[in-house]
C-alpha positions as CSV (number, residue, x, y, z in Angstrom):
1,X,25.0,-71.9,-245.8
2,X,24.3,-68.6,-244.0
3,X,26.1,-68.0,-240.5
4,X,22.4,-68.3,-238.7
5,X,21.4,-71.4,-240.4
6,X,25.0,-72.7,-239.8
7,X,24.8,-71.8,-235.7
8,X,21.2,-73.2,-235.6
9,X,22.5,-76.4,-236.9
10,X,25.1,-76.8,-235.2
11,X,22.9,-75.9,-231.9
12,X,20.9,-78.3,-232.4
13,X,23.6,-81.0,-233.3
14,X,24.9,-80.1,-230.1
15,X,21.3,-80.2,-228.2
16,X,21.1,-83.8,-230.0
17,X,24.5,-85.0,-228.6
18,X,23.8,-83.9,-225.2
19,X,20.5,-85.4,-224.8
20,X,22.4,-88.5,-226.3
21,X,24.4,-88.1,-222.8
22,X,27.9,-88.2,-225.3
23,X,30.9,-86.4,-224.7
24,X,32.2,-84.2,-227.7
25,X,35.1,-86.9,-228.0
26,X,32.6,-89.7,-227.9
27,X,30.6,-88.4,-230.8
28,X,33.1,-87.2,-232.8
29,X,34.3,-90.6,-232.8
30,X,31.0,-92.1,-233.9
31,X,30.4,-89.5,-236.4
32,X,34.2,-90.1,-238.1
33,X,34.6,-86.6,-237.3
34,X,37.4,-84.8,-235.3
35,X,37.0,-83.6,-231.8
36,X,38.1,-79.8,-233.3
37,X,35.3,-80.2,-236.0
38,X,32.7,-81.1,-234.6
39,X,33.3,-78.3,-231.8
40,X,33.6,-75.9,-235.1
41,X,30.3,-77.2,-236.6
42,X,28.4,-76.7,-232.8
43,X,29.5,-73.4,-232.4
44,X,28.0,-72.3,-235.7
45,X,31.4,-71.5,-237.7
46,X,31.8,-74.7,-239.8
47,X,28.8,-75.6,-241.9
48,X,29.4,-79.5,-242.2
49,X,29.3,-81.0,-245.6
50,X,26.3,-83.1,-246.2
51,X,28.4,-86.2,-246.1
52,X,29.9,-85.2,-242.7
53,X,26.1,-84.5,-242.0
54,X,25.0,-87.9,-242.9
55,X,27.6,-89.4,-240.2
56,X,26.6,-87.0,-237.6
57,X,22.5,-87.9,-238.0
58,X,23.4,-91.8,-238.1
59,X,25.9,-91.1,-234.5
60,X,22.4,-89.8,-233.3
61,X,20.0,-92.1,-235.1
62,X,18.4,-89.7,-237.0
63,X,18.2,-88.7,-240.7
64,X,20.1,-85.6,-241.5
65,X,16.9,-84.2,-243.6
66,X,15.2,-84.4,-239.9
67,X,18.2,-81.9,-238.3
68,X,18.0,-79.6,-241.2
69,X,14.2,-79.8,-240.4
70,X,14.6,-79.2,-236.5
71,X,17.3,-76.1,-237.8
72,X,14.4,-74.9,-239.8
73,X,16.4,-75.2,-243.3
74,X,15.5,-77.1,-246.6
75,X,17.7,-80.1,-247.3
76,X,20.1,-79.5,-250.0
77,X,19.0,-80.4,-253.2
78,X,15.0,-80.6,-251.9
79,X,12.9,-78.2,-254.1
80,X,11.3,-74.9,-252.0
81,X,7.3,-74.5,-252.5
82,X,7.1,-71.4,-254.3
83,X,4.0,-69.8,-252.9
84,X,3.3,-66.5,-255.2
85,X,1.3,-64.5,-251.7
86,X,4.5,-65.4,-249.6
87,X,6.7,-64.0,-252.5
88,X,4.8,-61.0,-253.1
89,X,5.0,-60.6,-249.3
90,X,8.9,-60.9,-249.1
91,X,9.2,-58.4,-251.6
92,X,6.4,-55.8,-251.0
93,X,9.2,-52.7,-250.4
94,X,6.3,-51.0,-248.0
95,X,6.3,-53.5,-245.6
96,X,9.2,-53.3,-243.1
97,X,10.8,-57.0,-242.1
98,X,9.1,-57.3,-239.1
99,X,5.8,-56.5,-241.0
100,X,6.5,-59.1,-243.9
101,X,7.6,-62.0,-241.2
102,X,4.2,-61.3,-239.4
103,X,1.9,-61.0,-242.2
104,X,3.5,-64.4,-243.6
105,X,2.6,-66.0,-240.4
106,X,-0.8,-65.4,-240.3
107,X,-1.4,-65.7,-244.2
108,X,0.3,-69.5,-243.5
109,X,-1.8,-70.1,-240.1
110,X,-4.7,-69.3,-242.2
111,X,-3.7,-71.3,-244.9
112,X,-3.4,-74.3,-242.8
113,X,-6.7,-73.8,-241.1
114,X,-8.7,-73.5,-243.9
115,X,-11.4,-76.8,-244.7
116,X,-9.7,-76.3,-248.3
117,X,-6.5,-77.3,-246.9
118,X,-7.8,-79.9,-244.4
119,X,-9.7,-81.6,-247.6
120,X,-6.8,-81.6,-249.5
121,X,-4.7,-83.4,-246.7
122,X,-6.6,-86.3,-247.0
């Protein structure tokens, strides 16, 4: 797991516990986690193992696919949507990274407002 997706998990683990109103010691507990782990896996320089995950979601009644959703990463094991415009994108050497992040947003904004798409939906 990269360093960014690792820190953006483990802010929003920690966003999750404090709206939960729980000390670190209090969740730790409920996650069957210890108190130095869990402040490792906050702070973005522990990637927690999906079983460790699974105890941390159920301490917050959630599922862990919905934190690795709100971190904007894939579950492991879940199959990415290969979309051949977004790949030719990502790899298009003219395009500087700024250029290919923006012109994938508004190829998937279009995407998603098209009455193709909105058929398809339903």
């Amino acid at each position: 797991m990269a360093s960014r997706s690792r820190a953006a998990l483990g802010e929003i683990i920690r966003q999750q516990r404090e709206l939960a109103e729980l000390s670190m010691r209090q969740f730790a507990d409920l996650a069957g986690i210890s108190n130095p782990y869990l402040s490792q896996i906050e702070r973005g320089l522990r990637a927690p193992s999906q079983q460790v995950l699974e105890g941390i979601a159920k301490a917050l009644s959630l599922s862990a696919d919905a934190l690795y959703e709100q971190a904007g990463m894939a579950p492991p094991g879940s199959e990415p949507v290969i979309n051949p415009v977004l790949e030719a994108i990502a790899v298009d050497p003219r395009l500087s990274a700024r250029q290919r992040k923006a012109l994938a947003e508004i190829y998937e904004s279009f995407v998603a407002s098209s009455p193709s798409s909105k058929r398809n939906s339903h």
